[in-house]
N, C-alpha and C positions, 0 to 999 in steps of 0.2 A: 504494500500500500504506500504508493511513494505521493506525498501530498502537493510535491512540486506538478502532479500531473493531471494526480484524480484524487477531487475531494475525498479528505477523512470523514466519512459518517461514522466509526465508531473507534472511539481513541482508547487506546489500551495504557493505562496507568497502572506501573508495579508499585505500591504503597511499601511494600515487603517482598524479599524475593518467595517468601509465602502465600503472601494476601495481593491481591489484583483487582482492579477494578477497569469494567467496559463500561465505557459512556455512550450511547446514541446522540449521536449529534448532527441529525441532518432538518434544519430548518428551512421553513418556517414549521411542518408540521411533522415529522420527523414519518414520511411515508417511506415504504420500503421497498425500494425496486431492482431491478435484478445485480446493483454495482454494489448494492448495501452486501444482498447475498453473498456475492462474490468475496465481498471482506468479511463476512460471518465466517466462509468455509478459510480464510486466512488465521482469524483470529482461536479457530477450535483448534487446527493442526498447531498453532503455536501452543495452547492449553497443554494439548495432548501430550506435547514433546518437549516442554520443558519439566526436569526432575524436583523442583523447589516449589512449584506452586501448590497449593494446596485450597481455597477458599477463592473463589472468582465471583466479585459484585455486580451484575446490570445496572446501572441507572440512567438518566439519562441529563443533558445538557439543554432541552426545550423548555423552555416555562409552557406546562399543560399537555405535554405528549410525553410518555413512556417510550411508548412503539406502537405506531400507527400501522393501517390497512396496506398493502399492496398499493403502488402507483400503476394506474391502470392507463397513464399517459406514456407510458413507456411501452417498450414492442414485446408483444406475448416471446414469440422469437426469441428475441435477448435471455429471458427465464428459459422455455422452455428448449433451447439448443444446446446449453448448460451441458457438459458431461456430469455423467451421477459422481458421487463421493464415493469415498470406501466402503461403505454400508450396500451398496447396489442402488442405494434410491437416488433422487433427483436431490441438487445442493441444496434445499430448504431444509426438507423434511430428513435429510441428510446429519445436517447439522444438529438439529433438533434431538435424535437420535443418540446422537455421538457425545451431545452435550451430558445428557442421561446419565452416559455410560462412562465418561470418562472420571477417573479415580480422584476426584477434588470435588468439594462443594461451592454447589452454584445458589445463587441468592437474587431473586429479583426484590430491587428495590422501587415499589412501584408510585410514583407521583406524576399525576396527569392519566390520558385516556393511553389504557392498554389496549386497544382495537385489533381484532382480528390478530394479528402477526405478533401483538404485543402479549395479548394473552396464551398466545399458543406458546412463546418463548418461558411465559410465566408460568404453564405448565410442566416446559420441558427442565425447567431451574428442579432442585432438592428442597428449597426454601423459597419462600415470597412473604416481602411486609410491604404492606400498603398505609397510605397515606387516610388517613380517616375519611379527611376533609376534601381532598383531591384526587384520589385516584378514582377512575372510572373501567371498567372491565367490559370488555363485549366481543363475542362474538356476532358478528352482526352480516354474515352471509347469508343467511338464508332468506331473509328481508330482502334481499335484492335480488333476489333468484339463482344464488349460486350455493355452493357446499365450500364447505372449509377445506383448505389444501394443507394443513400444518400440525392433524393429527387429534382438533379437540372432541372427535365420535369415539376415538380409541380411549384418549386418557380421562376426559372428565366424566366417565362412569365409572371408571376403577377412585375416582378421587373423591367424588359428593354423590355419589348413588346416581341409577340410572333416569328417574323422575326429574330428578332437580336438571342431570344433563341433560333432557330433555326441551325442558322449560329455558334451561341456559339459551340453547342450541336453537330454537325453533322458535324461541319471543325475539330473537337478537337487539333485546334490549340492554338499554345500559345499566351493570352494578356497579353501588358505588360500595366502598371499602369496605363498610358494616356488613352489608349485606353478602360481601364476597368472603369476609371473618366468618359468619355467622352460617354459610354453607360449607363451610371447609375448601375454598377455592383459592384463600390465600390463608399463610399461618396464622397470622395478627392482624390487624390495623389496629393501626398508633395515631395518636396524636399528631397532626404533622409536626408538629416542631420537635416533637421527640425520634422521628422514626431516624435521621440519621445516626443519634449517638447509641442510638438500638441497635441499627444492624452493623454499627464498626464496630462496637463491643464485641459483640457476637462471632462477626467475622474474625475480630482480632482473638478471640477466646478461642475460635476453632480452627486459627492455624497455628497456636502453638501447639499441636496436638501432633501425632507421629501420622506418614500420610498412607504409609502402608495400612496401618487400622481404620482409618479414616477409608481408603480404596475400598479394602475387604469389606468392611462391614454396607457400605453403599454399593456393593458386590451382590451381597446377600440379600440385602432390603427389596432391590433391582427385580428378583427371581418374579417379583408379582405385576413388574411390567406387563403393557400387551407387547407383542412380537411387532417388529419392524413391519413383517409386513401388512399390519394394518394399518400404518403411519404412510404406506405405498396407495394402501386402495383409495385412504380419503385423497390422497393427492392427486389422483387420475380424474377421479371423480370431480374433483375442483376444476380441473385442468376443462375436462368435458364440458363442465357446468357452465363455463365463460364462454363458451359458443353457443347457448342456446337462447334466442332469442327473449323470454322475458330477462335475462339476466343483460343481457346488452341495452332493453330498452330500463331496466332499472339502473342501470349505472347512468348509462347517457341522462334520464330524468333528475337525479341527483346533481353528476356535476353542470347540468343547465342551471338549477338552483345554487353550485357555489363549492360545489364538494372539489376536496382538495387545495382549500384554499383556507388562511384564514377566516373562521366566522364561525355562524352561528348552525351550520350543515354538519362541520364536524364536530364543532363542541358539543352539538347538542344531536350524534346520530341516529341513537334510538327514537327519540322522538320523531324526528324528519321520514323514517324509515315507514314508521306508523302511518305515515302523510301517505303514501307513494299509490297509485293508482291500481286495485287490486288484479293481480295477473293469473 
């Protein structure tokens, strides 16, 4: 990722050659499109293959974005030409994967809207603490006529039971923090003025820890994953989904109204979503 060429969207800060933190940092609304991918699958293989880290923090650099939707102004192309990672699947749901599995703890630290891409990362984390007062959570595919490409039909059943994934999955309305505490979808929400001295404690308390134990035992915890390839089917299925005409006429109806942009379409998705002309 050489920033003299092609913007840094997510800057990797070593705090400790222990402790790490990733920032998202692509404003104004921090949407994720296939360049971001591209330095997700940079930033895992450096996880992977460095021997000192242990505890890796998400957060992000937007005032009100976590990690946003897919930019759907970018060329399907560009994603979907991608060669897959080492897993066999395609680079998102690649990463996503790998993040799981690799022997360090991962921590979403979430303040602003987790949209789509942001929450599937927050599922792919060991840990997440949200912002009481500002974090917002959604899935919000299927409001628009498409299916989720990053895995949330595999994992938020095994995480809040199958009803609530349901309800998640198929209102694609927005949670905000309590509500995402109080179904088991993130660990906490804090205060926000507390959540960062919460999750650097944390993170600092859990990388002075040995990291072979720390692997092993997130080794074993792991065993109740679902299999990769269910983290494949929804991504086909996503893939599918964006070709089919209400899903084209729901995006285009959105960003006529402003989506993608700063305002009041993305802050406020779930609600706009509700607006949309039934298909």
């Amino acid at each position: 990722m050489d920033g003299s060429t092609t913007p840094v969207q997510l800057r990797l800060t070593c705090r400790s050659p222990a402790c790490w933190r990733v920032t998202f940092d692509n404003p104004p609304i921090n949407v994720m499109g296939p360049e971001t991918v591209r330095q997700f699958q940079h930033i895992i293989g450096t996880i992977e293959s460095d021997p000192d880290v242990k505890v890796v923090v998400f957060d992000s650099a937007v005032d009100g974005y976590f990690l946003n939707h897919s930019d759907f102004t970018a060329k399907l192309e560009d994603l979907t030409g991608m060669a897959p990672g080492p897993t066999g699947l395609p680079p998102w749901p690649d990463f996503l994967a790998r993040l799981t599995r690799a022997p360090v703890v991962s921590i979403a630290l979430i303040r602003g809207r987790a949209t789509g891409n942001g929450s599937e990362i927050t599922l792919a984390c060991d840990m997440a603490f949200a912002s009481r007062e500002k974090a917002i959570i959604s899935q919000w595919e299927v409001g628009v006529g498409m299916v989720a490409g990053g895995g949330p039909m595999a994992r938020l059943p095994h995480l809040i039971g199958r009803n609530r994934a349901l309800e998640v999955l198929l209102s694609s309305d927005d949670i905000r923090g309590e509500q995402a505490e109080a179904y088991g979808y993130v660990n906490r929400a804090l205060p926000d003025a507390e959540l960062d001295d919460y999750v650097d404690a944390l993170a600092t308390r859990i990388a002075r820890f040995d990291k072979w134990a720390i692997g092993e035992t997130k080794r074993l915890v792991n065993a109740s994953l679902p299999a990769d390839v269910e983290l494949g089917a929804g991504w086909d299925a996503c893939i599918n989904s964006l070709g089919r005409p209400a899903a084209q006429q729901g995006i285009k109806a959105l960003i006529a109204e402003g989506f993608h942009k700063p305002g009041d379409i993305e802050e406020r998705l779930g609600f706009h979503l509700g607006q949309l002309p039934p298909r």
